[in-house]
C-alpha positions in Angstrom: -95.1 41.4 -21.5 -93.6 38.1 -21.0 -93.2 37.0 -17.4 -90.9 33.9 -16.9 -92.8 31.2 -14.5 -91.0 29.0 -13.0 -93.0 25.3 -13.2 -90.6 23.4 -11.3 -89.1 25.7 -8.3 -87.8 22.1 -6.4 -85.7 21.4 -9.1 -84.1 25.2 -9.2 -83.8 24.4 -5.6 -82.1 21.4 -5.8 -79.4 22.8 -8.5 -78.4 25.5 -6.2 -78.3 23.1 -3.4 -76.5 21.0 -5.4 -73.6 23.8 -6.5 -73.1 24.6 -2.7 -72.6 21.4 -2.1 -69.9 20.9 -5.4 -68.2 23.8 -4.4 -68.1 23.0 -0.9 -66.5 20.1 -1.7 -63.7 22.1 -4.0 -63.3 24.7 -1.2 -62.5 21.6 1.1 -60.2 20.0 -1.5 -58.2 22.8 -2.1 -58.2 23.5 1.6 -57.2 20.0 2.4 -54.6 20.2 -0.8 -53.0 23.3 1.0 -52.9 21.8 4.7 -51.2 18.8 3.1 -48.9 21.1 1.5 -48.0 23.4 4.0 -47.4 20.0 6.2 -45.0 18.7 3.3 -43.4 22.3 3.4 -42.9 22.6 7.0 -41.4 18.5 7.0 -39.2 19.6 4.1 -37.7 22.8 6.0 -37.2 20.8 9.2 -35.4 18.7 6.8 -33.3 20.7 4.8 -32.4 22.4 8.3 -31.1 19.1 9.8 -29.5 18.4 6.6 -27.7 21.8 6.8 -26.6 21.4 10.3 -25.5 17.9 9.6 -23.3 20.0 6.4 -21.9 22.6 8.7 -21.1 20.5 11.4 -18.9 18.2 8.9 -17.5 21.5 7.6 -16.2 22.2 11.1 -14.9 19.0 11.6 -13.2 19.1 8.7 -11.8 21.9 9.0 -10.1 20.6 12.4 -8.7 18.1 11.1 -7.5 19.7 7.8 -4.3 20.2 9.1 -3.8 16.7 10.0 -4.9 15.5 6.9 -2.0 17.7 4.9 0.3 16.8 7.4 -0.6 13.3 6.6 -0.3 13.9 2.5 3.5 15.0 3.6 3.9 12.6 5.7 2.8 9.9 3.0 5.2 12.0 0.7 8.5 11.7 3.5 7.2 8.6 3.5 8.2 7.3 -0.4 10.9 9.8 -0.5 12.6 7.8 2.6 11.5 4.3 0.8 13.5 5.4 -2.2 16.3 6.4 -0.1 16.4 3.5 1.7 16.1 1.6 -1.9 19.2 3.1 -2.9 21.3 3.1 0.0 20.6 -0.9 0.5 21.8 -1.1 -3.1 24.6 0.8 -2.5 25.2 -0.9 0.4 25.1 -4.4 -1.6 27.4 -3.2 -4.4 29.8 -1.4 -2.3 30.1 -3.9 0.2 29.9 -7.9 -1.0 31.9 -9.2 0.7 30.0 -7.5 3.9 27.4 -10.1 2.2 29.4 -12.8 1.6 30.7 -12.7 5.5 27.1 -12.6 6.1 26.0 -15.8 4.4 29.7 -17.6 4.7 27.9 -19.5 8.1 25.2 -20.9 5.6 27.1 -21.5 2.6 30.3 -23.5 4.5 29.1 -26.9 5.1 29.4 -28.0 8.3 31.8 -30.2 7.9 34.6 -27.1 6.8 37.0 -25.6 9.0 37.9 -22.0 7.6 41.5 -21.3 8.4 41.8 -17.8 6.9 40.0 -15.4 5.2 41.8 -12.5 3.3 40.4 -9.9 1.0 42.9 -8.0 -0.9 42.6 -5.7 -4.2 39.1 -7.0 -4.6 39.9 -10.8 -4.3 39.2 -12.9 -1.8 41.1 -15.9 -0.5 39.6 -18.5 1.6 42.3 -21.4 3.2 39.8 -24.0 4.7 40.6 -27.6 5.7 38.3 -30.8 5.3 37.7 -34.1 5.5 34.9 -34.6 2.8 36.1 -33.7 -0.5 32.3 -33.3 -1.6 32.2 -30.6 0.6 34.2 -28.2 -1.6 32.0 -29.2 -4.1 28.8 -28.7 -2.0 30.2 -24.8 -1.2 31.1 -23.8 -4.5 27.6 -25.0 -5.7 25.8 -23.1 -2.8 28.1 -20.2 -3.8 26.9 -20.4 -7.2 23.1 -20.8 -6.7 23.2 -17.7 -4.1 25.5 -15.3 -6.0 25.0 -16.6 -9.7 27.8 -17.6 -11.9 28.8 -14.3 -12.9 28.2 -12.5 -9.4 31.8 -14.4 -7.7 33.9 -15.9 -10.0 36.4 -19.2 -9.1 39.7 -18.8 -9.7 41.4 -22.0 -8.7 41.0 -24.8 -6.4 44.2 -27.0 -4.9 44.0 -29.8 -3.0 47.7 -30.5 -1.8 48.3 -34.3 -0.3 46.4 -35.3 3.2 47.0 -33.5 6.1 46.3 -35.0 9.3 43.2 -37.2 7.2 42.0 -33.7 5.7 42.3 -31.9 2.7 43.3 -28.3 2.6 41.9 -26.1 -0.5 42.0 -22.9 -1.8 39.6 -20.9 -3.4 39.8 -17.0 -4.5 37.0 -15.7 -5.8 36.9 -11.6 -7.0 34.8 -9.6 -5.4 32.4 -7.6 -8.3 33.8 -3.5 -9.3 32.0 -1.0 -7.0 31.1 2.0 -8.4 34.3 3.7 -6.3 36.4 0.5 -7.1 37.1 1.0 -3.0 36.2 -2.6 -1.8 40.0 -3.3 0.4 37.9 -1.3 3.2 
């Protein structure tokens, strides 16, 4: 019979010493690796919690104001439907009525240095009897009249300039007032 003999019973000693120690070590590791965990865990709840109460309260608020916010989408839409509108009744308004625009500019166009006797508008002509003492000033209009309405916009009919009167000159000018879609414009 063999018997085992152990010649260096330190060293078995210090092996077994040694394993306590390694697995101490790896028992206090993985404990540490677990408290570090469960910290992360706990910091990542308390975040995901704020994060949902941050969610729901937004939900809420949006939720009050949801019905301001489609009011404002029909609003916005009331909003280009009356632009349009108001588009095509000022266009309307300018081919139906020109001579509402003419009357309108006539204190800018007429030079200063025109007096306007009479102004008649009859079957879609008008007829202006003005009197002056600068004959550059019919001229001056009649170009301004151009430049704002464009040549084809009012056109001249004629232009008289009888003798002197009292150191003036008298003229006439008709000019036809563009067809309206109604062909109405001796309103």
């Amino acid at each position: 019979m063999l018997m085992a003999v152990n010649l260096l019973p330190w060293r078995v000693a210090q092996q077994r010493a040694h394993r306590r120690r390694f697995y101490g070590w790896v028992g206090c590791g993985i404990g540490m690796a677990f408290l570090i965990l469960w910290v992360l865990w706990l910091a990542m709840t308390r975040q995901y919690q704020a994060q949902q109460a941050s969610h729901q309260k937004l939900a809420q608020q949006l939720q009050v104001l949801a019905p301001q916010l489609a009011q404002m989408a029909t609003l916005e839409q009331d909003m280009a439907i009356y632009h349009d509108r108001l588009d095509q009744f000022s266009q309307w308004h300018h081919d139906r009525f020109p001579l509402i625009t003419l009357l309108n500019q006539l204190p800018v166009l007429l030079p200063t240095s025109v007096y306007l006797e009479r102004l008649t508008l009859t079957s879609g002509q008008i007829r202006l009897v003005a009197q002056t003492l600068d004959a550059a000033a019919i001229t001056q209009f009649l170009s301004q009249t151009d430049a704002v309405y464009g040549s084809g916009r009012l056109r001249l009919h004629s232009v008289e300039r009888p003798g002197a009167l009292a150191g003036g000159q008298r003229f006439y000018l008709s000019m036809d007032l563009p067809q309206t879609g109604r062909g109405v414009a001796d309103e």
